[in-house]
ChimeraX commands (.cxc) that place a marker at each C-alpha (Angstrom):
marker #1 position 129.65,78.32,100.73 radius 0.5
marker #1 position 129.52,82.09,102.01 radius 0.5
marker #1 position 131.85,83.15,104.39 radius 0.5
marker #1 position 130.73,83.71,108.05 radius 0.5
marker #1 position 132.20,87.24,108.18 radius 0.5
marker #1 position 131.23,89.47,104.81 radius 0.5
marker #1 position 132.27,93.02,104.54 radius 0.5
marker #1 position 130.01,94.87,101.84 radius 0.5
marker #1 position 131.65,97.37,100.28 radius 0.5
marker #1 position 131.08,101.36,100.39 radius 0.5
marker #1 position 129.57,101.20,97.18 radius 0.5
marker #1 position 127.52,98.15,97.61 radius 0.5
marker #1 position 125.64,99.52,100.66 radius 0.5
marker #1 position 125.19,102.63,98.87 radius 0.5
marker #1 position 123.50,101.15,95.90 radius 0.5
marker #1 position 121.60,98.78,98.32 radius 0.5
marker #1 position 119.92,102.07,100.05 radius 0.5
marker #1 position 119.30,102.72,96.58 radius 0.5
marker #1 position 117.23,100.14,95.52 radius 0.5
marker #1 position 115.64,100.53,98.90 radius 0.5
marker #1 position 115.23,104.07,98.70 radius 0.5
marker #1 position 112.38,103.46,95.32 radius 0.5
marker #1 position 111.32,99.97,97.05 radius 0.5
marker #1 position 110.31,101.16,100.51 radius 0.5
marker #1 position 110.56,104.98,100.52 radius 0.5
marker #1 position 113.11,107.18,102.45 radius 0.5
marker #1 position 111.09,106.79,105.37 radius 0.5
marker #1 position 111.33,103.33,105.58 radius 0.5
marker #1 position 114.73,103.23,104.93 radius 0.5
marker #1 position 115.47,105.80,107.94 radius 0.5
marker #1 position 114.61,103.36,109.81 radius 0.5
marker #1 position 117.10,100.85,109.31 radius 0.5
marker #1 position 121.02,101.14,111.01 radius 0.5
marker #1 position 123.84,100.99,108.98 radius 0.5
marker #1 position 124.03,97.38,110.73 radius 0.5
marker #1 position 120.67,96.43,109.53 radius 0.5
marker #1 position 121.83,97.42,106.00 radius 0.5
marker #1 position 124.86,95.10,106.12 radius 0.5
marker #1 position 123.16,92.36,107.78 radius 0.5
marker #1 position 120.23,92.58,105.01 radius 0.5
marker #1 position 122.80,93.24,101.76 radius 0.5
marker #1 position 124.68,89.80,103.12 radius 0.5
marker #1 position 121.12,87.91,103.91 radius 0.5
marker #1 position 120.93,88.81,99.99 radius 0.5
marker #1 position 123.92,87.73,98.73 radius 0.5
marker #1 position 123.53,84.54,100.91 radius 0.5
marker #1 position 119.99,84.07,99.05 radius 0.5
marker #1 position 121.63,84.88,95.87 radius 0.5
marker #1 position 124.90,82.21,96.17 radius 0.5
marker #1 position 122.28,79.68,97.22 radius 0.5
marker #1 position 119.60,80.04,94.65 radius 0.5
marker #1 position 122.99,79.61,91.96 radius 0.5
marker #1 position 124.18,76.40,94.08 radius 0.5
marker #1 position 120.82,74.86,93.78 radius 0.5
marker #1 position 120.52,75.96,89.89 radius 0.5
marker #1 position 123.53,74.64,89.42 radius 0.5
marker #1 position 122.86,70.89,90.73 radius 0.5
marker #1 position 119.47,70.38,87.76 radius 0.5
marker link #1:1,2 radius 0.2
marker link #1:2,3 radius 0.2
marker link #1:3,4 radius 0.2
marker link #1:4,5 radius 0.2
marker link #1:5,6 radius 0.2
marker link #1:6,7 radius 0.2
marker link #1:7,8 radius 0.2
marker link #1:8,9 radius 0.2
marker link #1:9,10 radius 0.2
marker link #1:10,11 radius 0.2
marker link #1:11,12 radius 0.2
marker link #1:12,13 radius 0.2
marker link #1:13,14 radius 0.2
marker link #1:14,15 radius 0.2
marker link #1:15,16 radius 0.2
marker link #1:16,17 radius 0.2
marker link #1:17,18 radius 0.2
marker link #1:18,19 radius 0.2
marker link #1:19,20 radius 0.2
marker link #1:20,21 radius 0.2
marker link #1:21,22 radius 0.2
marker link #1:22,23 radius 0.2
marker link #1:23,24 radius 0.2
marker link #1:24,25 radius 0.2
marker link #1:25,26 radius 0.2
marker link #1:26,27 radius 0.2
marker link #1:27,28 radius 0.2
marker link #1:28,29 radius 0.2
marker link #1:29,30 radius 0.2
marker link #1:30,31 radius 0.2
marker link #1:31,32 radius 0.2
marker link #1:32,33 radius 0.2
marker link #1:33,34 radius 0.2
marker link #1:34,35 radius 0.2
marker link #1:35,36 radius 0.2
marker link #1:36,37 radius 0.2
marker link #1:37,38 radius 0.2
marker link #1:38,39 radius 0.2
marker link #1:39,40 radius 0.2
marker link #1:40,41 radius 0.2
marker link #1:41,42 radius 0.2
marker link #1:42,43 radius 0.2
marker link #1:43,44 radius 0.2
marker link #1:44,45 radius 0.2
marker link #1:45,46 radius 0.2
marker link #1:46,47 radius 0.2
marker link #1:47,48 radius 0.2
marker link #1:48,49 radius 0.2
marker link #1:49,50 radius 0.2
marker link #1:50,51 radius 0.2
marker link #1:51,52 radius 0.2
marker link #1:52,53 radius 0.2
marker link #1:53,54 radius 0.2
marker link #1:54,55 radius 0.2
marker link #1:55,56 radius 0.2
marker link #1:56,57 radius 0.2
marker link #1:57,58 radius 0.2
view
């Protein structure tokens, strides 16, 4: 089960706006708040520890 409070590391937001950068584009990015960013990089580890859970049970 994930945590309700995550803290993403420095270097894990700033290889999220990576990915995002080529993904989306810069503009796109610009749009989101360092908040957003958090909130999105723990949405994906939350999608990530529950697609291994439910692997994990076939």
């Amino acid at each position: 089960m994930i945590p309700n409070h995550i803290e993403l590391s420095e270097s894990a937001l700033t290889k999220l706006k990576e990915v995002l950068k080529k993904d989306i584009g810069e503009d796109a990015l610009q749009e989101f708040t360092e908040k957003d960013l958090h909130d999105f990089g723990v949405f994906i580890l939350t999608l990530t520890a529950t697609a291994i859970q439910v692997s994990m049970r076939k």
